[in-house]
C-alpha positions in Angstrom: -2.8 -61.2 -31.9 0.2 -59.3 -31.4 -1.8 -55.9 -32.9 -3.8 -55.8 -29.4 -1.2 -56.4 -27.3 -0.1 -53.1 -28.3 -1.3 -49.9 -26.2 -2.4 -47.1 -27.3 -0.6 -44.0 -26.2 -2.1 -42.1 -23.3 -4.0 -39.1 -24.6 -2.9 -35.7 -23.8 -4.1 -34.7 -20.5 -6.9 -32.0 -21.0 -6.9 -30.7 -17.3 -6.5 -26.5 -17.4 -2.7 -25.6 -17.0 -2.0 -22.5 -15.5 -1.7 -19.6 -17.4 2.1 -18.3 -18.2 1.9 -14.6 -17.2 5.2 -12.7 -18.0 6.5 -10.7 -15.7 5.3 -6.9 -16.3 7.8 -4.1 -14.8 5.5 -2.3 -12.2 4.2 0.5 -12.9 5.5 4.0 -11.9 2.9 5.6 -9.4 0.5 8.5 -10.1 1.8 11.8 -9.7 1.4 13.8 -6.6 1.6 12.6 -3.1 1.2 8.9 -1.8 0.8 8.1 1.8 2.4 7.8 4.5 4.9 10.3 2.9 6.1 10.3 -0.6 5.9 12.3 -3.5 5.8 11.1 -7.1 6.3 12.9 -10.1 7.3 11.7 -13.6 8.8 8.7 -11.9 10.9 10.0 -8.9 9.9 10.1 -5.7 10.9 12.0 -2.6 10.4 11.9 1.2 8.4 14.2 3.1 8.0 14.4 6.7 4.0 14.5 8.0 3.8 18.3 8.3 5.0 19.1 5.1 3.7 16.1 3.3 0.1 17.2 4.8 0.5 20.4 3.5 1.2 19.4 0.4 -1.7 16.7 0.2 -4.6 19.5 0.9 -3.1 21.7 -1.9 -2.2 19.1 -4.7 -4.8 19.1 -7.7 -6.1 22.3 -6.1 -6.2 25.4 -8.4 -7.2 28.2 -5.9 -6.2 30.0 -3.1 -6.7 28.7 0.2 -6.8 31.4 3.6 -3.7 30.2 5.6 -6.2 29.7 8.7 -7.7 27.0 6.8 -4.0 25.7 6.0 -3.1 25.9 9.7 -6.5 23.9 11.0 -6.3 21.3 8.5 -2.2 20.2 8.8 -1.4 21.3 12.4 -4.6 19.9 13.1 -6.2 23.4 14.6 -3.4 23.9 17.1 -2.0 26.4 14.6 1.9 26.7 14.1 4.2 29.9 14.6 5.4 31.6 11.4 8.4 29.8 11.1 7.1 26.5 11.5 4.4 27.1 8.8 7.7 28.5 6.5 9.7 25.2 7.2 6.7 23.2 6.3 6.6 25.4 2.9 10.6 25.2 2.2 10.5 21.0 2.7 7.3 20.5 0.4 8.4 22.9 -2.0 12.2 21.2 -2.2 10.7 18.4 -2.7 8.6 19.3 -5.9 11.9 20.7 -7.2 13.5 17.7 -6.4 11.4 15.4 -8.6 11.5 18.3 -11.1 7.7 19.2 -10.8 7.4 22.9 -11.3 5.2 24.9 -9.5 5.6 25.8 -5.9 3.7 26.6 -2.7 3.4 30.2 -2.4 2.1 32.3 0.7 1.0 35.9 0.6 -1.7 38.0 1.9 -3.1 35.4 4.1 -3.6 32.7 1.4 -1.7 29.9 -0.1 -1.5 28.0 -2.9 0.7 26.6 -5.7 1.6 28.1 -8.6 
């Protein structure tokens, strides 16, 4: 008869599709620094070079005063650093912070540092 000549439609294919994930703008990073050597706040970032960027990684989240040997062993890796080297480090990491508009800076006195 002509009825079975007909075909039936295919049915629809039940294999898993991929999922349709929409694009999500990517996230802005954590404040504070990020290796190799940028800092991050409220969405801007900034360059450091290693010195200062390594002083600014042992005193971010820190809330007390660190002696400035301790500062001198841990980012000029014990060698130490003359006083105006130590001050450069302090002036890029701290032009930095103001750059992203973060606002406290590193401050130096009596033998200790910190930010405030």
């Amino acid at each position: 008869s002509l009825a079975d000549a007909v075909e039936e439609p295919a049915a629809p294919s039940i294999e898993p599709q991929p999922e349709q994930v929409e694009p999500i703008d990517d996230p802005k990073p954590q404040d504070g620094p990020h290796p190799p050597n940028e800092f991050w706040f409220n969405g801007k970032s900034e360059y450091l070079e290693g010195i200062p960027f390594r002083l600014l990684c042992l005193l971010w989240g820190k809330e007390k005063k660190i002696s400035k040997e301790t500062v001198m062993h841990h980012v000029w890796g014990g060698a130490g650093a003359s006083g105006s080297a130590y001050s450069n480090a302090q002036r890029k990491a701290n032009d930095a912070l103001l750059a992203t508009g973060y606002q406290r800076q590193i401050t130096n006195k009596g033998g200790f540092v910190w930010m405030e």
